[in-house]
C-alpha positions in Angstrom: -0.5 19.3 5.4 -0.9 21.5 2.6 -3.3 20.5 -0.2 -2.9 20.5 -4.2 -5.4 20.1 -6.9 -5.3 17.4 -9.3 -7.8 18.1 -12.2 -9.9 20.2 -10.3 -10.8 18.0 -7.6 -9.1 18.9 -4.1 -6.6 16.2 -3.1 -6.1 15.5 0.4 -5.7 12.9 3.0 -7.9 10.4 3.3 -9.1 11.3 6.4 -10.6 14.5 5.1 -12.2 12.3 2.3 -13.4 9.6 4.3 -17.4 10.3 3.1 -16.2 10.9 -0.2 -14.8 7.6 -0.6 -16.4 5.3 1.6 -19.2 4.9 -0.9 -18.3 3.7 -4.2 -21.3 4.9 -6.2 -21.4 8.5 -4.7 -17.2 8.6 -5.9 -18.0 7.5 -9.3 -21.3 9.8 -9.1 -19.2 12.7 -8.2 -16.4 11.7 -11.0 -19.1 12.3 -13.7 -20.4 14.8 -12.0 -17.0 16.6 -11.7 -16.4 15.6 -15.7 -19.3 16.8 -17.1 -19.2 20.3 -15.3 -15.4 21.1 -16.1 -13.8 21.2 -19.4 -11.4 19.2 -20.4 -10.7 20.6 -24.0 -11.6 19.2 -27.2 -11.9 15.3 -27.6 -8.6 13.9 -30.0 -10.5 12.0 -32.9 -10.0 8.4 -31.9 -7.1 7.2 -33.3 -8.4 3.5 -33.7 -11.1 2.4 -35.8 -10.7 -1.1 -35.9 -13.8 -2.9 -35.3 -13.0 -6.4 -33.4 -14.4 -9.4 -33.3 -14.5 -11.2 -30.1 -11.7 -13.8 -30.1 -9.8 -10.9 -31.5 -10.8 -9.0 -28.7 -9.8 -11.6 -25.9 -6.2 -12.3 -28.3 -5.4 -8.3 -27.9 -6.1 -9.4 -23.8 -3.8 -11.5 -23.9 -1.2 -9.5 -25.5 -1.7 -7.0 -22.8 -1.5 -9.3 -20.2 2.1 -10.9 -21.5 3.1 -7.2 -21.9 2.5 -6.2 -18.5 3.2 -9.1 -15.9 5.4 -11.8 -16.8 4.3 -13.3 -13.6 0.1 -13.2 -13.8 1.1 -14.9 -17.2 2.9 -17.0 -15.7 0.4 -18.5 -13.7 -2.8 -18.3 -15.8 -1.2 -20.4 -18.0 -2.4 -23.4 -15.1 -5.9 -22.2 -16.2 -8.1 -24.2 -18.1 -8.5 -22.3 -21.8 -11.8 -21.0 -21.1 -11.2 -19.5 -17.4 -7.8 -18.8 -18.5 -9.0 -16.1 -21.6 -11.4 -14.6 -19.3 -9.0 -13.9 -16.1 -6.5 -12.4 -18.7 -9.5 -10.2 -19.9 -10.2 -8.8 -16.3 -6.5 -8.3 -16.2 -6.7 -6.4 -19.2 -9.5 -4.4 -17.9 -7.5 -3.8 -14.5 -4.7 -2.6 -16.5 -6.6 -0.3 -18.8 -8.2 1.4 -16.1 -5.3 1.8 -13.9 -3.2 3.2 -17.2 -5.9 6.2 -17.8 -5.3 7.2 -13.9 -1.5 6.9 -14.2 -1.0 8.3 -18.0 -3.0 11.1 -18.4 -1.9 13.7 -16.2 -3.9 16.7 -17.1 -7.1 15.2 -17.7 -7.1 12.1 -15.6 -10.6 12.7 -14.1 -12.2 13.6 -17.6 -10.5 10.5 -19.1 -11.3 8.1 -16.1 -15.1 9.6 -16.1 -15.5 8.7 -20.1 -14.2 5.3 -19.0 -16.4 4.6 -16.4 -19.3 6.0 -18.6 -18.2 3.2 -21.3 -18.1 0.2 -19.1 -21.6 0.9 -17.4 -22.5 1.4 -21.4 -24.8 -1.9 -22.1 -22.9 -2.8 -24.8 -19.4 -2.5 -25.4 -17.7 -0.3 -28.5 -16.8 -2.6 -31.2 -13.3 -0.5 -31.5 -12.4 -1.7 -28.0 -11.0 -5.0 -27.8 -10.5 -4.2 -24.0 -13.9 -3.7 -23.3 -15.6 -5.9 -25.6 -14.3 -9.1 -23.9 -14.3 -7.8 -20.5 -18.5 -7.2 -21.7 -18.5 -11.0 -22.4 -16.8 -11.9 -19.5 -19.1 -10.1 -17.1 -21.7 -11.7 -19.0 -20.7 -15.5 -19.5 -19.6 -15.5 -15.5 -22.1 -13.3 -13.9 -20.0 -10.5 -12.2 -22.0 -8.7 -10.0 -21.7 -5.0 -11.5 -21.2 -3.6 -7.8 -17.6 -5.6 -7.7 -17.0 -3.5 -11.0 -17.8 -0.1 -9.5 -15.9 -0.6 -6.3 -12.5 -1.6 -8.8 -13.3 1.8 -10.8 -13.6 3.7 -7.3 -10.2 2.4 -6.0 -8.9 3.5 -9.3 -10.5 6.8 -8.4 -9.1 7.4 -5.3 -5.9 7.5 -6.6 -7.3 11.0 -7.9 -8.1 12.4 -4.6 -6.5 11.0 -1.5 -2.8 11.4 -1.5 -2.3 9.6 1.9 -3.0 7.5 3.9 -3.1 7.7 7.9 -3.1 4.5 9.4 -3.5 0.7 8.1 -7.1 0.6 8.1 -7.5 3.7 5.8 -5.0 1.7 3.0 -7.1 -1.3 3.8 -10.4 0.2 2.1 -7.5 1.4 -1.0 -6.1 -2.1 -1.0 -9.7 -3.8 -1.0 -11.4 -1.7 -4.2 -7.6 -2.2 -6.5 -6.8 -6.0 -5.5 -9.2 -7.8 -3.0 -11.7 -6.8 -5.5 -10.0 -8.7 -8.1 -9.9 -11.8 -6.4 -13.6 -12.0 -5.5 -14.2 -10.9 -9.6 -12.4 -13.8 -10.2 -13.7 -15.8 -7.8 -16.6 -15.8 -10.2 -14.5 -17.0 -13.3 -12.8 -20.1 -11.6 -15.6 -20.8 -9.3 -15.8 -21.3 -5.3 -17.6 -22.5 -2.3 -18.9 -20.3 0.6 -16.8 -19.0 2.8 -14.0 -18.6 0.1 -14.5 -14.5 -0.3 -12.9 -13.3 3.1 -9.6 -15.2 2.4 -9.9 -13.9 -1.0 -10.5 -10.0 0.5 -6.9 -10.8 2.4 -4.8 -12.2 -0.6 -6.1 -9.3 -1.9 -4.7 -6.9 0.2 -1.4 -8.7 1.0 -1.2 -8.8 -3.2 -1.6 -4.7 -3.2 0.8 -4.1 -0.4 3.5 -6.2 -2.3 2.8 -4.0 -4.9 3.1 -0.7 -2.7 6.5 -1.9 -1.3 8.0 -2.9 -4.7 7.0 0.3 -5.9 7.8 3.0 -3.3 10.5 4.7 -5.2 8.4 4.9 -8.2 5.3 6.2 -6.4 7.4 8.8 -5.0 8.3 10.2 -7.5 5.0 10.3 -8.8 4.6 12.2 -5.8 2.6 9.5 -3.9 2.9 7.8 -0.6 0.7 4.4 0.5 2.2 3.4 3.1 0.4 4.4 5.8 1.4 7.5 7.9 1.3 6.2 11.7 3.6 3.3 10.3 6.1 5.9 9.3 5.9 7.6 12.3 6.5 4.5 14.1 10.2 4.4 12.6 10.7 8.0 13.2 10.0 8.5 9.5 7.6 11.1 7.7 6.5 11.2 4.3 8.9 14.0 3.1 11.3 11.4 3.8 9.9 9.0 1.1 9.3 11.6 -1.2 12.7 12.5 -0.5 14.1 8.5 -1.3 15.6 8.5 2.4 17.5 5.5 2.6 18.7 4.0 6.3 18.4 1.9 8.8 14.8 3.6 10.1 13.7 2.9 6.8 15.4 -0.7 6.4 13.5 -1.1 9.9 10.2 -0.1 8.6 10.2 -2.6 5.4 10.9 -5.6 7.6 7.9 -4.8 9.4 5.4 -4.0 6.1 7.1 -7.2 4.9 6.1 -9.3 7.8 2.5 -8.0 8.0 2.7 -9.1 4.3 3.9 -12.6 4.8 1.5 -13.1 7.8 -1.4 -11.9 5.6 -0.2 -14.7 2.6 -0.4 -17.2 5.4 -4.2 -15.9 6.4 -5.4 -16.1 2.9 -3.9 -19.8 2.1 -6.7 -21.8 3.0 -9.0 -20.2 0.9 -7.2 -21.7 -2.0 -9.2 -25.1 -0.9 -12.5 -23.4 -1.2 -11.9 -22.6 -4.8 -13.0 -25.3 -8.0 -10.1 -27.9 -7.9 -8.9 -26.3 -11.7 -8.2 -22.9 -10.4 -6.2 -24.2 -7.0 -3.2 -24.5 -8.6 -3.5 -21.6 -10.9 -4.2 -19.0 -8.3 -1.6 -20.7 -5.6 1.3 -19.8 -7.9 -0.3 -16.5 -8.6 -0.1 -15.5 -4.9 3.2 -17.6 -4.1 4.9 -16.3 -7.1 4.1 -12.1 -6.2 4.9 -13.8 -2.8 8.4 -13.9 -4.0 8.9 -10.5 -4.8 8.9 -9.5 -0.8 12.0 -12.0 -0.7 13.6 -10.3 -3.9 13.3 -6.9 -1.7 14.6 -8.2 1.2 17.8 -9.6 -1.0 18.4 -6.0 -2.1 18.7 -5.0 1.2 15.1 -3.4 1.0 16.4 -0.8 -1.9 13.3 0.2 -3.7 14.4 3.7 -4.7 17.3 2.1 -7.5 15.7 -1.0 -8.4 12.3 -3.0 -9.1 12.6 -6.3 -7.7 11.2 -9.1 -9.8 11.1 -12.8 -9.2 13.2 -14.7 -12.2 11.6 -17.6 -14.2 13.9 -20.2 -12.9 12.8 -18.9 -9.0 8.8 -19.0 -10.5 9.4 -22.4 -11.5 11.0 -23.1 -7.9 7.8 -21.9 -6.4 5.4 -23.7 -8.8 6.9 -26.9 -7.7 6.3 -26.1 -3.9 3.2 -24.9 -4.6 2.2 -28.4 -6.5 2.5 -30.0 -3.4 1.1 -27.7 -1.1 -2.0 -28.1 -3.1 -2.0 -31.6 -3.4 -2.3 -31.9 0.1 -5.1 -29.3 0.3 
């Protein structure tokens, strides 16, 4: 496979990157590292100069959050006020750092490097609502900074691995950008032991939803998750996805990634009893509700080249229902 450069860092498969992104410190270590020795051009005066305060901060949080994803709305609105302005905070935070990856092309590693810098900063920029409640949540809950820096790698991977060879590469992916999540918030809505490795497989059966909603889109962003012995399995290759090839091989292949999904939902149930009886509900129609986007696909016939699929409010209330009573008998 031929390589490219993105931002002067060598992209390749993950394979060939496996030290390099094994260890989450020595990525973000070698992101600075990579920043501060390349230029990026002249810094753009800040265009906001609006000093926050904090309830401000966590308001513009939850503005974001009600912008991007109707459904994580959705469900942390089963959140207890507190819990529930500091989940939409980390989603805030999730979405921020995902958004300097995915929107600035040229100088995605400068940019993502500048970010990292200013969330291991001790205190946050007053002109960064993002950032300044996502300080106060790491602070009022006790997130372990090492869960942080392991998010911020997975967002850095997306710089220099551009595929994936089997399942257990995209596992590590899939742990660092969504398994992470769940053990941060793990921390806001409270657990007993035993609760993390069911949170580390909602996580990754969360992220693969996401993958196979968003294959067409990723493609023609030039990227392909899904891993490349699965493709191979249904006499597919990833020119093929870059390429938005359309049949029954490929029809074949979703059913399976689909299935793994579902059976990985069922895996990571019972951990929904281990968490504080306030969050159950909360975090069951989270997971339930991104649950029913795998059905949505399946209704389109597994088309994710034309179409997003998305899981309407009357179906989210559908599934809150069942989900009421599943935890009820937890």
């Amino acid at each position: 496979m031929s390589l490219s450069h993105s931002q002067g860092w060598a992209v390749r498969p993950f394979a060939e990157q496996e030290m390099h992104v094994r260890e989450a410190a020595t990525l973000l270590a070698s992101l600075r590292s990579h920043a501060e020795h390349t230029s990026a051009g002249p810094n753009p005066s800040p265009a906001q100069h609006t000093v926050y305060s904090l309830p401000e901060a966590y308001a513009h949080c939850v503005a974001v959050t009600r912008a991007n994803s109707r459904s994580f709305f959705f469900s942390t609105r089963l959140l207890t006020p507190e819990k529930r302005q500091a989940i939409r905070a980390l989603y805030a935070f999730c979405r921020t750092s995902d958004d300097i990856v995915d929107h600035n092309h040229e100088n995605a590693a400068h940019a993502l490097a500048d970010w990292v810098a200013q969330v291991h900063a001790p205190v946050a920029r007053p002109d960064n609502p993002v950032l300044l409640a996502w300080n106060d949540t790491v602070q009022r809950y006790g997130v372990p900074r090492v869960l942080v820096d392991e998010l911020l790698a997975g967002i850095a991977m997306d710089l220099t691995v551009n595929r994936y060879a089997t399942f257990e590469e995209l596992w590590l992916y899939c742990y660092r950008v969504a398994s992470v999540v769940g053990l941060i918030s793990m921390h806001i809505i409270g657990y007993e032991s035993g609760a993390a490795s069911y949170a580390v497989k909602l996580g990754v059966a969360l992220q693969l939803t996401n993958i196979l909603r968003d294959i067409g889109e990723d493609a023609r962003r030039g990227r392909v998750y899904l891993p490349l012995e699965d493709l191979e399995r249904f006499g597919l290759s990833d020119n093929d996805i870059l390429h938005g090839c359309y049949d029954e091989r490929f029809r074949a292949l979703m059913r399976f990634e689909i299935e793994r999904a579902h059976q990985l939902y069922e895996e990571a149930w019972p951990g929904v009893a281990l968490l504080n009886s306030d969050g159950r509900l909360a975090i069951g129609a989270a997971a339930e509700v991104y649950r029913g986007i795998l059905g949505r696909i399946a209704a389109a016939n597994y088309d994710v080249f034309s179409r997003r699929a998305f899981v309407p409010t009357l179906e989210k209330l559908l599934i809150l229902w069942r989900v009421r009573q599943r935890v009820s008998r937890l």
